[in-house]
Every structure is written in C-alpha cells, then in structure tokens.
N, C-alpha and C positions, 0 to 999 in steps of 0.2 A: 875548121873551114873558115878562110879569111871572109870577110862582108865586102860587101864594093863600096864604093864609094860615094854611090847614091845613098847607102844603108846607114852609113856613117855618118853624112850630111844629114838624114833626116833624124839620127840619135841625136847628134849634136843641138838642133832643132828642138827637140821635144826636151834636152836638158836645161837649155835656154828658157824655155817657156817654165819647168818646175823651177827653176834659178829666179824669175822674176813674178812667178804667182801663189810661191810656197812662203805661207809664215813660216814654216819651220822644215829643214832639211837636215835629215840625221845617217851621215855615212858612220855605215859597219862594217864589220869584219865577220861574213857568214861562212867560213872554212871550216866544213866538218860538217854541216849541216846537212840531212841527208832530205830526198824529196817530197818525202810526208812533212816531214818542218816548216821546209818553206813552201810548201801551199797551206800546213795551216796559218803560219805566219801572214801571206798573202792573203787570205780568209779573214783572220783577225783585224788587218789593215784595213780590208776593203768593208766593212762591218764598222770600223770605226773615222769611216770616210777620209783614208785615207791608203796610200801608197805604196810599196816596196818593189824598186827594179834593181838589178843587177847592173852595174856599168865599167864598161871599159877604161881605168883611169887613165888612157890618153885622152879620150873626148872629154870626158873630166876636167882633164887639165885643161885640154882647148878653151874651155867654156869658164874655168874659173879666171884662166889670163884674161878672156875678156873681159869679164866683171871687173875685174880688178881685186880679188879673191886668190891672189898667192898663195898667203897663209894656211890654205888648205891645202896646197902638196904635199909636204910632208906626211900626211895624211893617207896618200893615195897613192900609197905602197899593198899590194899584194891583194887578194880577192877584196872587191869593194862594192856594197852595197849602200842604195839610198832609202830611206823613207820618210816620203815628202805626205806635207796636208797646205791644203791651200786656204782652210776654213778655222780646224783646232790646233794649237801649235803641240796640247799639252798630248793629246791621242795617239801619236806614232811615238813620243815617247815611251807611254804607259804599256803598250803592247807587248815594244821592246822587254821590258824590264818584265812582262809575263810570261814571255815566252824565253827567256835568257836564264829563268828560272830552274825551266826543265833544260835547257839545252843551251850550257854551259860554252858551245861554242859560238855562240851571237854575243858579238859583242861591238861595244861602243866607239868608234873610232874619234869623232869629234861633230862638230854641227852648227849650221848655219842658221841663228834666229832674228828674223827679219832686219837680214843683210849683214847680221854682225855675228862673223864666227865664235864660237865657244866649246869651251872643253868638256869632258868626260863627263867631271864634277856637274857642270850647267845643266845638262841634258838628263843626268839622274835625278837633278834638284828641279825640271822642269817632270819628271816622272812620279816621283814624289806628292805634288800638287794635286789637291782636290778636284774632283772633277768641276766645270764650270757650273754648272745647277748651283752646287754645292757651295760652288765663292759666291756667287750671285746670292745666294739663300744669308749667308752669312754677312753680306754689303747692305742687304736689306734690312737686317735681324741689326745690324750694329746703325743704320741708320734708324732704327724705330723706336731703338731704346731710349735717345735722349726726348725723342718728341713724345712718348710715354712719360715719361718721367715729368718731362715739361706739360705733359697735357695736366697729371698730375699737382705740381707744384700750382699751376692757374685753379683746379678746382679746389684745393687750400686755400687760396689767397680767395676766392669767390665766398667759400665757406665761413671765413673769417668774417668776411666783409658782411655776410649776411646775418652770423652770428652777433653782428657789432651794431649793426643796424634792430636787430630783434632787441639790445639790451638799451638803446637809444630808446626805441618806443616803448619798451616797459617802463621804463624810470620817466618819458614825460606822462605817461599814461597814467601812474604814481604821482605825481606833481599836480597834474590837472585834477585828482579826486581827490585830492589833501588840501 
C-alpha cells in the first residue's frame, strides 16, 4: 500500500533529524529476517539507547542528496535498514554484531560516523571496541600510573634526603663529642 505524501514528508523529516542528531548511523541489509528478530533486535537497541528503522531507499536518497552524502547510494540497493544512537556511537554497533551472530541475515551494509561515511571494516572495528566504562576505566588506570610512579620516585628522593640529613647530624654529633 503506497503512503501519501504527507507520510513521506514526515519520514523524510524524521530521517533528517537522525542525519543531524546521530553520532552514528549504521545501514543494513535485514532480508530474511523474520519478526521475532527484529523486535528482538529492536528491544536490544532500545535497551542500548538506541534505534533501528526500516527505510525506504528513496527518502534515503532524498535526504542523503541533501546532506551532501552521495557516497551512500550505492549503498542503498535492496531491503535497507538504519540504526542510529544519538548518545553512544559504539552501542548500535555491538548489538548488530550480537544479534548477526545468531541470524546470519543481518548484515552490515556501510555507515555514517559523525558525518563521515565508512565501511564494513569501520563499523565491525567500532563493534569490536570496549565498552565506554571500560575506555574510561583504562584513560584513567593509564593516567595514574605515571603519577604513581612519580608519587613514588618523590618519596625516594624525600627518603634519601632525610637519610642524608640523619648521617649529617650523626657525624656533627660525632665531631662535637670528640
């Protein structure tokens, strides 16, 4: 059943808006997917604050001419899904790749990371990637280390000095009773 024209206008609309408020925009290829899949798929996204719509690759196209997003036509041949995050770029990745796991027909078509299209490769290697805790945990754990180290190295140099100063006062202390 065709949409009108209003329906289209207001898709085109709300593709514009994920086009300018999504770090990360990941078109699929969900053919073959059956409707237990993609509602868990859509559960799993929505859980990991994040999106998955089905979209007609004409408004598609409309919206990526406008941007200035060519480069994604090619792209946007045959059943086409998005999943967009506006918050985590790396979480619609990771989902993907969990659920692609059992259901071999989700698959990766290309994707848009804050405004710069990228391939297959990008989008597995942004899937790939620790969760954010986890970087964070590890920026912190690698900045602590030198200032450890360095807290260290000062309480050395303190110890020395006081060790230096203890062998100062023994030897005048030695001096003045001899």
């Amino acid at each position: 059943m065709p949409i009108s024209r209003q329906e289209k206008e207001a898709v085109v609309e709300m593709l514009r808006e994920k086009f300018q408020n999504s770090k990360v925009i990941i078109l699929t290829d969900y053919k073959g997917l059956n409707v237990a899949a993609m509602n868990k798929l859509r559960r799993k996204m929505q859980a990991a604050d994040s999106e998955f719509k089905v979209v007609k690759n004409t408004l598609m196209k409309r919206v990526t001419h406008e941007m200035g997003l060519e480069d994604l036509d090619s792209y946007l041949e045959g059943p086409t899904a998005i999943a967009t995050s506006s918050t985590d770029p790396v979480a619609p990745a990771k989902v993907i790749k969990e659920i692609s796991k059992e259901h071999k027909e989700l698959e990766i078509k290309a994707g848009l990371l804050e405004g710069n299209v990228v391939d297959i490769a990008a989008i597995k290697a942004l899937a790939d990637l620790p969760s954010r805790e986890v970087l964070l945990a590890q920026v912190v754990g690698g900045m602590q280390a030198p200032l450890t180290g360095f807290a260290g190295a000062l309480q050395g140099l303190l110890r020395n000095f006081a060790y230096a100063l203890e062998a100062i006062r023994k030897q005048k202390a030695g001096e003045s009773a001899g």
